[in-house]
C-alpha positions in Angstrom: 0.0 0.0 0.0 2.3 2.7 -1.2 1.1 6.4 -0.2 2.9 10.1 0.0 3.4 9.7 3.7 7.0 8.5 4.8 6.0 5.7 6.8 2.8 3.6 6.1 -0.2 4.9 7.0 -2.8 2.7 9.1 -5.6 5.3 8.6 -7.9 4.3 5.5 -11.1 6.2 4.1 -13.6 4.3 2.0 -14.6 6.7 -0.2 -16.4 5.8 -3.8 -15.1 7.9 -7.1 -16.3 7.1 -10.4 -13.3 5.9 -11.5 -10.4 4.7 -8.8 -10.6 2.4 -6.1 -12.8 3.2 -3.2 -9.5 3.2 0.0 -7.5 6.1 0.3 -5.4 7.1 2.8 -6.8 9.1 5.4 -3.5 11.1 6.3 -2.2 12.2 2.5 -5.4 11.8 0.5 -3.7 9.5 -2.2 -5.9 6.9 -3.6 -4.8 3.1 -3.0 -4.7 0.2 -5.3 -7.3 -2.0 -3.6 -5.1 -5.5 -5.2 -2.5 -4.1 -2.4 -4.5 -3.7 0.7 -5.0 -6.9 2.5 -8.6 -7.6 2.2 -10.3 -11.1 1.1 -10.9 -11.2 -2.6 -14.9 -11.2 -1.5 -14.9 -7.9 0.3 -13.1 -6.1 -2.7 -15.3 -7.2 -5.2 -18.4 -6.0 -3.0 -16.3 -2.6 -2.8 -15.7 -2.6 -6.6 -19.4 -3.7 -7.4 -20.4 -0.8 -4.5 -18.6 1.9 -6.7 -20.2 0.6 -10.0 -24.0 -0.1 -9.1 -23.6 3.9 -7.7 -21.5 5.2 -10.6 -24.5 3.3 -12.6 -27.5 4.7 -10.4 -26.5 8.5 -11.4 -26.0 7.8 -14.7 -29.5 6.0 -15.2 -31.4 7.5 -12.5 -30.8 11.3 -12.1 -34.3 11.6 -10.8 -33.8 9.3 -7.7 -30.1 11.2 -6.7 -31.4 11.3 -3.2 -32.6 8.0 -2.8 -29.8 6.9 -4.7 -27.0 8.8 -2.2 -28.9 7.7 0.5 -28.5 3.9 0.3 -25.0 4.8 -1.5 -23.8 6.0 2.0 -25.6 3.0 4.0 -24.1 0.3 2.1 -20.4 2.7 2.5 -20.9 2.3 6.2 -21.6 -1.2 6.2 -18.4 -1.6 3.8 -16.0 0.5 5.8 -17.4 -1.5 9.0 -16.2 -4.7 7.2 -13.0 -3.1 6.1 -12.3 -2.3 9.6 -13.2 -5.5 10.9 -10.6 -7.2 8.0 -8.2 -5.2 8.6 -8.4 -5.4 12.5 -7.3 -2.7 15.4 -4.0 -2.0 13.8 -6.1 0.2 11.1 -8.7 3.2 11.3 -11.3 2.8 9.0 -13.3 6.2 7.9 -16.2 6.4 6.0 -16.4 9.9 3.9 -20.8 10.4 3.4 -21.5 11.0 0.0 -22.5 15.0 -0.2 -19.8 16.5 -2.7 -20.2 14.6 -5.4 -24.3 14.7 -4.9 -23.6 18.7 -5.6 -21.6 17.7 -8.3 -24.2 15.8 -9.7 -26.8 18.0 -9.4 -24.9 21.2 -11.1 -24.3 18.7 -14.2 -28.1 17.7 -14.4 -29.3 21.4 -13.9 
């Protein structure tokens, strides 16, 4: 899990972007390859498929954005709660609530 910081960084955000991996590091910002963080190959394919059914939501359902961010941000939590519990004590999971790119969003569709 390589960062910007000079010594690894045990503070991880699950965070979803449209087009990266959904863990970054919680101290530089920098996105992290998911393939290097030691999660079971289950949990990083509900992460990916997280990231994608949103990405696809927006994209196909403008009309529903808040019910779409909504159950976007429950299913984060639940994510980052399994990441944390993965990852054990040694880490400090955050999970960043979806209002940003929701604003985003809506500046596109108006």
């Amino acid at each position: 899990m390589q960062c910007f910081c000079k010594e690894q960084s045990y503070d991880l955000v699950v965070e979803a972007d449209f087009v990266v991996d959904p863990i970054w590091c919680g101290k530089c910002g920098c996105n992290l390859n998911l393939e290097e963080i030691p999660l079971t190959e289950k949990l990083k394919d509900e992460l990916m498929s997280w990231v994608q059914a949103y990405s696809k939501s927006v994209i196909d359902e403008p009309g529903y954005i808040y019910e779409v961010t909504h159950q976007h941000n429950k299913n984060g939590i639940k994510l980052a709660e399994k990441v944390q519990s993965e990852l054990g004590a040694k880490y400090t999971i955050s999970f960043l609530l979806l209002k940003h790119m929701l604003s985003y969003v809506l500046k596109r569709l108006y």
